[in-house]
C-alpha positions in Angstrom: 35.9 -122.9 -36.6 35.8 -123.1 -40.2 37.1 -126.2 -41.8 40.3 -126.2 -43.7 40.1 -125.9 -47.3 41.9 -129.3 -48.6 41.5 -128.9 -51.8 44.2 -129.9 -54.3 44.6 -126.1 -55.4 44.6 -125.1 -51.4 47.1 -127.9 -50.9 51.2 -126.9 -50.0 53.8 -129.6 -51.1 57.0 -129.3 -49.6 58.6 -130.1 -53.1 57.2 -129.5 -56.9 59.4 -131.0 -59.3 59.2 -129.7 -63.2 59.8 -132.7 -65.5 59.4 -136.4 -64.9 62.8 -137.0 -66.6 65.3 -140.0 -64.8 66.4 -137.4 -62.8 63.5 -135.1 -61.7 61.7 -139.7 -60.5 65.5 -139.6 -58.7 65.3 -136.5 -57.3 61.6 -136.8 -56.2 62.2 -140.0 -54.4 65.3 -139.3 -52.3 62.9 -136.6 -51.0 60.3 -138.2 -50.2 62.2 -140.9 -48.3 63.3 -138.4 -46.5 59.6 -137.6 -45.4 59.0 -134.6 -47.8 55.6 -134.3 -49.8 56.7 -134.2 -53.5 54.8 -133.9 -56.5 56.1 -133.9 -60.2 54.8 -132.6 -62.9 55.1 -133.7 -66.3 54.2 -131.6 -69.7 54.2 -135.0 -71.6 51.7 -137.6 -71.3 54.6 -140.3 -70.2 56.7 -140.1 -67.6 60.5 -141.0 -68.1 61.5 -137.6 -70.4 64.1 -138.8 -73.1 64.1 -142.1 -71.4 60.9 -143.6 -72.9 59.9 -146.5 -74.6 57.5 -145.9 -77.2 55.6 -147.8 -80.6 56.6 -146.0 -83.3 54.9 -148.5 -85.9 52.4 -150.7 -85.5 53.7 -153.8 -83.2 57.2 -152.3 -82.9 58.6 -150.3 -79.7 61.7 -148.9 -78.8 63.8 -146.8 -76.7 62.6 -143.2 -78.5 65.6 -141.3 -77.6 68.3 -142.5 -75.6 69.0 -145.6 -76.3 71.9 -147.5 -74.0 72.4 -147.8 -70.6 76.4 -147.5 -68.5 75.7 -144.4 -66.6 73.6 -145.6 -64.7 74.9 -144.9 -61.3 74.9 -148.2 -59.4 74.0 -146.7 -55.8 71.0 -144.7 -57.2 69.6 -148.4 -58.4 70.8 -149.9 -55.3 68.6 -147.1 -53.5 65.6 -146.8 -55.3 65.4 -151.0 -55.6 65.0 -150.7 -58.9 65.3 -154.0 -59.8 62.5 -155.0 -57.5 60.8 -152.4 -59.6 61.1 -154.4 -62.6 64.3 -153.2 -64.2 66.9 -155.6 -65.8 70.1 -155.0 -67.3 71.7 -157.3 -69.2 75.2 -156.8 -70.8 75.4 -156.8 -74.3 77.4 -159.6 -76.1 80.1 -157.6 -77.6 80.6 -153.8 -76.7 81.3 -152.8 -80.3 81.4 -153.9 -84.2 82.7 -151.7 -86.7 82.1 -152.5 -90.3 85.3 -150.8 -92.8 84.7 -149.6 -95.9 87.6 -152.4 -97.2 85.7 -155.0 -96.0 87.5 -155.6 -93.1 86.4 -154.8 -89.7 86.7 -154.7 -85.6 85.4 -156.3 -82.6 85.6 -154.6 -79.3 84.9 -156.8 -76.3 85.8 -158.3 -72.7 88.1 -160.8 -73.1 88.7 -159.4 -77.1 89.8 -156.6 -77.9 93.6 -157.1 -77.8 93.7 -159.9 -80.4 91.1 -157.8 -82.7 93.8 -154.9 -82.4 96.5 -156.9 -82.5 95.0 -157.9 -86.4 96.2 -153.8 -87.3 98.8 -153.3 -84.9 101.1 -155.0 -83.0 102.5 -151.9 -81.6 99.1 -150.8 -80.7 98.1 -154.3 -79.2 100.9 -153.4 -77.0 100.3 -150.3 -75.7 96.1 -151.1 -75.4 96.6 -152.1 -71.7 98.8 -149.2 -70.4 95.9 -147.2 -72.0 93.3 -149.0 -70.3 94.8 -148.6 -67.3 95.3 -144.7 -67.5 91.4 -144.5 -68.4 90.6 -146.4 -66.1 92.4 -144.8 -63.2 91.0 -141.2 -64.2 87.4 -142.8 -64.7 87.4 -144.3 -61.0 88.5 -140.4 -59.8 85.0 -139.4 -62.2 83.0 -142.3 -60.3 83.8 -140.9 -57.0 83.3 -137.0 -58.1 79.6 -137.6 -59.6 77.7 -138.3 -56.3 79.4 -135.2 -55.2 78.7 -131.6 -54.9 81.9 -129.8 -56.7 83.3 -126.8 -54.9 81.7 -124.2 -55.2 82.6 -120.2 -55.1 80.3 -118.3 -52.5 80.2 -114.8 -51.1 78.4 -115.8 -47.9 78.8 -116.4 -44.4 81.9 -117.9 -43.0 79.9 -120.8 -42.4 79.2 -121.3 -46.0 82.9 -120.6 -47.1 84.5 -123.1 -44.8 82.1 -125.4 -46.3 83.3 -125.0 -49.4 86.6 -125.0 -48.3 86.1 -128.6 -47.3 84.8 -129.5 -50.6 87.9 -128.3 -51.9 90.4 -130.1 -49.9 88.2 -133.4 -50.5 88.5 -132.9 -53.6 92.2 -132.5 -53.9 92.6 -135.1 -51.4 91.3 -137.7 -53.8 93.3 -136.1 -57.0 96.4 -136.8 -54.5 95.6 -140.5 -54.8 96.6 -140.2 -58.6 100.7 -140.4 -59.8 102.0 -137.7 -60.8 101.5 -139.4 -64.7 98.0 -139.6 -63.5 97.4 -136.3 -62.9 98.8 -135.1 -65.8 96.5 -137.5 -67.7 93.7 -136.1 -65.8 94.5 -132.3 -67.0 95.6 -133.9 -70.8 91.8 -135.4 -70.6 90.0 -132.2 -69.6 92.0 -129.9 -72.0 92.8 -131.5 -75.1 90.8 -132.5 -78.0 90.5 -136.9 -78.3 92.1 -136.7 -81.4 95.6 -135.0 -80.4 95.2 -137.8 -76.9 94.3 -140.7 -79.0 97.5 -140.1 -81.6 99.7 -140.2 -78.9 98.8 -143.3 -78.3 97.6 -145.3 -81.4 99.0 -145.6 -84.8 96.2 -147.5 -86.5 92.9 -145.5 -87.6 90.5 -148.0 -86.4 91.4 -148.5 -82.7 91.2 -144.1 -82.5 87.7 -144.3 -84.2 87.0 -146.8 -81.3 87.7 -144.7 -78.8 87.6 -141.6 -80.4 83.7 -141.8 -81.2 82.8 -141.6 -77.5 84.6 -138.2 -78.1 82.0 -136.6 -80.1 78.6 -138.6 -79.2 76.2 -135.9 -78.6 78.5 -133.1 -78.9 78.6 -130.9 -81.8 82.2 -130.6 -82.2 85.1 -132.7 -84.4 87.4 -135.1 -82.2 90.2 -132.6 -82.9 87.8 -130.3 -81.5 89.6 -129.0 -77.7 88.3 -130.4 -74.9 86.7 -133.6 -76.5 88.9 -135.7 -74.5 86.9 -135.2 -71.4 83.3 -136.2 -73.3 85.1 -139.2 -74.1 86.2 -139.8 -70.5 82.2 -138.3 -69.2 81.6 -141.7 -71.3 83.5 -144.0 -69.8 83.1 -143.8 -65.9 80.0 -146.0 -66.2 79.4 -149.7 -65.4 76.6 -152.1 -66.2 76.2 -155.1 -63.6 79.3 -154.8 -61.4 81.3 -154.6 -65.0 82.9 -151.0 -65.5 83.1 -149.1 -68.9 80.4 -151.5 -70.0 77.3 -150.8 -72.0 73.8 -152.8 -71.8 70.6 -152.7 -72.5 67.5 -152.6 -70.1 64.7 -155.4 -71.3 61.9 -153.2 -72.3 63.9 -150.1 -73.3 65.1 -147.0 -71.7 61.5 -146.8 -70.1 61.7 -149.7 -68.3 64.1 -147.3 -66.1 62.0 -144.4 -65.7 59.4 -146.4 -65.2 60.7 -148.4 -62.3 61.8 -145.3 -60.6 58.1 -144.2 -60.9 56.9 -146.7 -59.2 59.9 -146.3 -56.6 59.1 -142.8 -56.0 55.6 -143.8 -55.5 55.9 -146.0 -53.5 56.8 -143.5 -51.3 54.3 -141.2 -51.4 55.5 -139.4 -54.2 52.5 -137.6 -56.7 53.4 -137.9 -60.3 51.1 -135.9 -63.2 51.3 -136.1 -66.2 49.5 -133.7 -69.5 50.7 -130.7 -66.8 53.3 -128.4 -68.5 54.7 -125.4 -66.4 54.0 -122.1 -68.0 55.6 -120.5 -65.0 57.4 -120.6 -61.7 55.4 -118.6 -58.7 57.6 -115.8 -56.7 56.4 -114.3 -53.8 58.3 -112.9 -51.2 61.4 -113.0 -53.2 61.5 -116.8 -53.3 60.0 -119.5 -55.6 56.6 -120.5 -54.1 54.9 -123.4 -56.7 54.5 -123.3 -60.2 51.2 -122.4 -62.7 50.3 -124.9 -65.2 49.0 -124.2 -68.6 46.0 -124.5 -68.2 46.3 -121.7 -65.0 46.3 -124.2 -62.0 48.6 -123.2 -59.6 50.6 -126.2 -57.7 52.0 -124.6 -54.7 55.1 -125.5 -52.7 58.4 -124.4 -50.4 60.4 -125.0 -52.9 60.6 -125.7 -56.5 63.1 -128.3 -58.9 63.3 -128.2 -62.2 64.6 -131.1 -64.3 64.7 -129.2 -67.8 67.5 -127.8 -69.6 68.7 -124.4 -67.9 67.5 -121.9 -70.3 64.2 -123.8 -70.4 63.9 -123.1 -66.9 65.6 -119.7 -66.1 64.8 -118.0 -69.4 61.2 -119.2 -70.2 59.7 -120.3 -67.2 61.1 -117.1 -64.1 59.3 -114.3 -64.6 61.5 -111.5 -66.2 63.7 -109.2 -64.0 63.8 -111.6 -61.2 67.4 -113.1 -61.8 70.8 -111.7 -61.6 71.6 -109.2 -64.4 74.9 -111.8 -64.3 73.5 -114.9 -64.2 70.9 -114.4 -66.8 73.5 -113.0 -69.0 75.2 -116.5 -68.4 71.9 -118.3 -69.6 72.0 -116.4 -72.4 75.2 -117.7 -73.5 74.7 -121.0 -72.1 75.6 -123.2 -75.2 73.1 -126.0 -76.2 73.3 -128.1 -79.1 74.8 -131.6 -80.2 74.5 -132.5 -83.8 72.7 -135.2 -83.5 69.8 -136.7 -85.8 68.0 -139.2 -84.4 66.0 -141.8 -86.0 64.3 -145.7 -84.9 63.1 -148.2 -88.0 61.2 -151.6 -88.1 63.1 -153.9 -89.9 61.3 -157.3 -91.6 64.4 -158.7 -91.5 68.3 -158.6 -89.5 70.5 -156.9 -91.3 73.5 -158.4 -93.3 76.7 -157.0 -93.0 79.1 -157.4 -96.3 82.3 -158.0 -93.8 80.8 -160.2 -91.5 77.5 -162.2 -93.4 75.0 -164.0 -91.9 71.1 -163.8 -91.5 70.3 -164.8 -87.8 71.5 -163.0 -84.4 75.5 -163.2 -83.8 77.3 -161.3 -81.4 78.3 -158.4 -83.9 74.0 -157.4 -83.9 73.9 -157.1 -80.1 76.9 -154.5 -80.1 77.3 -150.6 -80.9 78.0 -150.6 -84.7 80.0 -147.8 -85.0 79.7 -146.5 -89.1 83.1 -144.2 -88.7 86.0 -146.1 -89.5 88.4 -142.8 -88.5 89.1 -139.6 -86.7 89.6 -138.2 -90.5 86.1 -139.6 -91.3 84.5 -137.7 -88.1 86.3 -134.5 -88.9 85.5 -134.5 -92.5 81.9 -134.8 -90.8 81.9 -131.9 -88.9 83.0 -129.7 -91.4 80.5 -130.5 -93.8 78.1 -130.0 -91.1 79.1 -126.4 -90.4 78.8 -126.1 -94.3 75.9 -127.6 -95.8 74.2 -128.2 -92.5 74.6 -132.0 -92.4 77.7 -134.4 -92.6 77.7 -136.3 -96.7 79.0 -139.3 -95.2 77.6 -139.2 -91.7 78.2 -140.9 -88.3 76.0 -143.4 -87.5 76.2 -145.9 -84.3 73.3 -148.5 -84.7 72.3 -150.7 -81.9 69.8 -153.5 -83.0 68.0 -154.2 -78.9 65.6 -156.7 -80.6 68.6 -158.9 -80.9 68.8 -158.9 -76.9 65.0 -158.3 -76.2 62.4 -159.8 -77.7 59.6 -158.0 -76.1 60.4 -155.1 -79.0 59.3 -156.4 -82.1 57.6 -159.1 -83.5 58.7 -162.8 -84.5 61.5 -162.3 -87.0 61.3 -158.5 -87.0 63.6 -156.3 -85.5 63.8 -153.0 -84.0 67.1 -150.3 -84.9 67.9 -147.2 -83.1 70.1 -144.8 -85.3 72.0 -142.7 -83.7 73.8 -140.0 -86.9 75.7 -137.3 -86.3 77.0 -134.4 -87.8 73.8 -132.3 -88.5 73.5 -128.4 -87.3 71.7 -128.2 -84.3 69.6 -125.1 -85.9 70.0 -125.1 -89.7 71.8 -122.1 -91.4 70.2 -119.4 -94.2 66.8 -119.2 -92.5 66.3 -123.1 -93.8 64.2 -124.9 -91.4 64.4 -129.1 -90.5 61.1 -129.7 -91.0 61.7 -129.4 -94.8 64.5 -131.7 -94.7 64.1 -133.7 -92.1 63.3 -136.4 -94.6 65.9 -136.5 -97.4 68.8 -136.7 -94.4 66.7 -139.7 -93.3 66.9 -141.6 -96.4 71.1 -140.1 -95.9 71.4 -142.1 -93.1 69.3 -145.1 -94.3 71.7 -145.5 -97.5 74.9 -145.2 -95.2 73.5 -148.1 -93.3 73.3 -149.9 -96.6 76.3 -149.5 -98.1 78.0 -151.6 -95.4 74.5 -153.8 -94.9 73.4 -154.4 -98.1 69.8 -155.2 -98.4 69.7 -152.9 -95.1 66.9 -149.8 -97.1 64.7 -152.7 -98.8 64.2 -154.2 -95.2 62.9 -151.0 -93.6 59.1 -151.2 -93.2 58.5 -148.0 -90.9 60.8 -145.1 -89.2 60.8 -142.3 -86.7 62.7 -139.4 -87.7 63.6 -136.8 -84.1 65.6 -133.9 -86.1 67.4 -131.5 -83.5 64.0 -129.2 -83.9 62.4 -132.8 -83.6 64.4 -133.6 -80.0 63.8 -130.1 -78.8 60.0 -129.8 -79.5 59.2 -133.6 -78.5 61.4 -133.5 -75.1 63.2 -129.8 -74.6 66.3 -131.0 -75.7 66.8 -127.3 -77.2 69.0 -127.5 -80.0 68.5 -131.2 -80.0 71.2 -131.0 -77.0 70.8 -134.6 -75.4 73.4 -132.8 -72.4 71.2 -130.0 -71.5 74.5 -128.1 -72.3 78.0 -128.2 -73.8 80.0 -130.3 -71.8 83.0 -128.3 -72.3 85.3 -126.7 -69.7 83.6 -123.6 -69.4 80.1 -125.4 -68.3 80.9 -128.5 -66.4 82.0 -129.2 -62.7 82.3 -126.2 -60.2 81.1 -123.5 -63.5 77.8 -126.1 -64.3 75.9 -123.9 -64.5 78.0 -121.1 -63.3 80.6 -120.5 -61.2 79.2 -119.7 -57.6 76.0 -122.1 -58.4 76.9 -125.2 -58.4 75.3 -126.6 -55.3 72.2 -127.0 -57.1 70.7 -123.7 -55.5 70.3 -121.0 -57.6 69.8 -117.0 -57.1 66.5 -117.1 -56.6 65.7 -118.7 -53.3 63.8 -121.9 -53.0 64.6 -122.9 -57.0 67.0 -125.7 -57.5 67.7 -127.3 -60.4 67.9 -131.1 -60.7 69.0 -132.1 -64.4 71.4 -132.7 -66.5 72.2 -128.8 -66.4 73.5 -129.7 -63.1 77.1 -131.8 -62.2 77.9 -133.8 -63.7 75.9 -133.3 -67.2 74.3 -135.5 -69.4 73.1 -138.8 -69.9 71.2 -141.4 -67.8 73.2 -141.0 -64.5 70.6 -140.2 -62.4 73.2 -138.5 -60.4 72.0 -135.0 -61.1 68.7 -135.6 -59.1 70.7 -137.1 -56.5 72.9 -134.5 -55.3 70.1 -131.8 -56.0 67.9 -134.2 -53.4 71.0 -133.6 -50.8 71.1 -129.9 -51.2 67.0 -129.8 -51.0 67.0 -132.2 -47.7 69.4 -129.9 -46.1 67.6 -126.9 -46.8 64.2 -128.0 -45.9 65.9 -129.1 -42.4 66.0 -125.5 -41.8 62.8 -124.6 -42.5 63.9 -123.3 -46.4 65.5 -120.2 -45.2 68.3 -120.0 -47.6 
């Protein structure tokens, strides 16, 4: 009897993930714990996708993309161990600090808030808890809908259909829990813009730029813009440390996560490479059977995930006419791009803000600072970024993570992450960012000034991740940190379209496992979670779906 061939091109896995992102380590090592062979493969030479920590100057490192850490869903760490895969968490000392262009300005914090409001408005101070607690309530109906499969529409056996019935009554079953206000606030939050939510609420500009700037992070849109209201609540249903709606940072950066859930998903048996981008998804038999690298290896498998953005996966990487006429038409119009700009300096020194002075670390430098003192200011943003193609006075949150980590830079340096919207995800009249990319730079570096003086003269080195920047370095196409609008037309049940969102999609045997996927964007982990559940299920009978 000749011997088996066991080399690695000969070799089957039961799973091939496409991208070593949060969620494709998540998805890869709820497999494998369920006793599937899984291999990921990675087009980078890191693991951890937009989750990476990185030098970007000699003796400074920082989190290269995203930046802050609250979605993280606390069963996913709880299941991978991650903390006795090196990851800690540790809260920041005040949520937010933002500086006004009077010289005033506003803390946001447990324990704080209130008073700081109640500095503007009494009549605000006094409504801030009724608000919190209509958030709140909506967000806990979020937290409970993001480890789950939405309902989804299906043409198939009865079998399938009463299973999505069941979805659906679950579903509505826990929307029943809500008040009749409740509900209403639920549809107010998924319909209207922030803005028009936020004014029925607040008087004071301030306290809406609070809340109204988780409106419009990473989304290219104003906060009057419909359907903002629900990217602000997509923000808020996360938790750092037992502590909901709060924001930390992990020591080490964003990789310190991705990097733990490699060596969770490792640990069981997982095979991560790296340097191997996917040129193309194998079909034989009408069903995905492996991928072919770049460099023309073939990695061969029952079943393939992909953790890129959608179009990445269904328009670039699926050989032509295998798909739907429908549901690549939906691809097609599947809307990608945030306006965001995203940029990481060195500092020689912490910066110095006019309203709030001083020269060593107080709890204003460990927080968000928010540079948008209004809903007017964001607007006015947008507008000039459909214009000229980026925002005159921009939006700018800057977190300083040296301040709470001191593994980033060196003594008496510091490390900044810049966050600045509103840019055009593709610049207009044929103009391209990579002959810009450096005046909008200095833009954002002298907004930063103006309420740090002194801020400029102390930067000794910078990144600069344009929108081409974000897609080219990590797929984000369109510099879209989501992997797709998060608007009502591609989240829940329609993410990515309606009759797809289990994970599955028409081609047998390719699921997709990222952000794409419910419930969207940002470091949840909960994308590669639920795809893991659909995968399990299916490889329990033998594939066949």
């Amino acid at each position: 009897m000749a011997a088996q061939d066991q080399s690695p091109a000969a070799q089957v896995w039961d799973v091939v993930i496409i991208g070593a992102g949060h969620n494709g380590l998540v998805c890869a090592a709820y497999l494998a714990a369920a006793g599937l062979k899984v291999k990921v493969v990675e087009r980078r030479g890191v693991v951890g996708g937009a989750a990476v920590t990185e030098e970007f100057h000699p003796g400074f490192r920082n989190s290269i993309a995203s930046y802050t850490v609250s979605l993280l869903n606390p069963k996913i760490i709880r299941d991978l161990d991650l903390h006795r895969h090196g990851l800690t968490i540790v809260h920041r000392r005040l949520d937010n600090f933002l500086p006004l262009p009077d010289g005033n300005y506003f803390r946001a914090g447990e324990g704080i808030t209130q008073g700081e409001i109640a500095r503007f408005s009494q009549r605000d101070a006094a409504r801030y808890d009724a608000y919190g607690a209509e958030i709140d309530a909506v967000a806990d109906v979020l937290r409970d809908l993001v480890l789950r499969q939405p309902p989804n529409l299906v043409d198939g056996s009865w079998r399938a259909r009463l299973m999505e019935g069941w979805r659906t009554l679950t579903t509505t079953n826990r929307l029943r829990h809500l008040t009749a206000r409740q509900q209403r606030t639920l549809f107010d939050l998924f319909t209207k813009s922030a803005g028009d939510y936020l004014d029925g609420w607040f008087e004071t500009d301030v306290v809406k730029a609070l809340f109204g700037f988780d409106s419009i992070v990473g989304t290219y849109a104003s906060p009057y813009t419909p359907n903002t209201a629900y990217v602000l609540l997509h923000h808020v249903f996360g938790e750092v440390n037992g502590r909901k709606g709060a924001w930390g940072h992990a020591i080490g950066g964003m990789g310190a996560i991705t990097q733990a859930m490699a060596r969770a998903a490792r640990e069981r048996g997982v095979d991560i490479e790296i340097d191997a981008p996917v040129r193309e998804v194998i079909v034989e038999k009408g069903r995905a059977a492996g991928v072919v690298l770049s460099d023309g290896r073939t990695v061969r498998a029952r079943a393939v995930a992909g953790n890129v953005n959608p179009k990445l996966l269904f328009e670039q990487m699926v050989p032509a006419g295998i798909l739907p006429d429908e549901f690549q038409n939906r691809m097609q119009r599947w809307r990608c791009g945030s306006g965001t700009f995203r940029m990481n300096v060195a500092l020689s020194a912490l910066p110095n803000f006019a309203c709030l002075p001083g020269n060593t670390v107080a709890d204003h430098h460990t927080a968000g600072i928010i540079i948008a003192p209004s809903l007017t200011y964001m607007d006015r943003a947008y507008d000039d970024a459909k214009r000229d193609g980026w925002s005159r006075e921009p939006i700018v949150e800057m977190l300083i993570p040296s301040t709470l980590d001191d593994s980033l830079a060196p003594p008496g340096a510091h490390v900044a992450s810049l966050f600045c919207q509103h840019v055009q995800p593709q610049l207009s009249d044929g103009r391209s960012w990579d002959d810009h990319r450096e005046a909008v730079a200095d833009l954002m570096i002298a907004t930063v000034d103006r309420y740090a003086p002194g801020f400029a003269a102390s930067v000794i080195g910078r990144q600069i991740l344009s929108p081409l920047d974000l897609e080219r370095t990590f797929g984000l196409i369109g510099g879209d940190i989501f992997h797709g609008a998060l608007s009502l037309d591609q989240i829940f049940s329609a993410r990515p379209m309606l009759g797809y969102a289990d994970y599955r999609s028409p081609l047998p045997g390719l699921y997709l496992c990222g952000s794409g996927a419910h419930p969207g964007g940002g470091v949840t982990g909960a994308p590669g979670h639920n795809a893991a559940r659909s995968i399990i299920a299916d490889s329990r009978r033998g594939f066949r779906t």
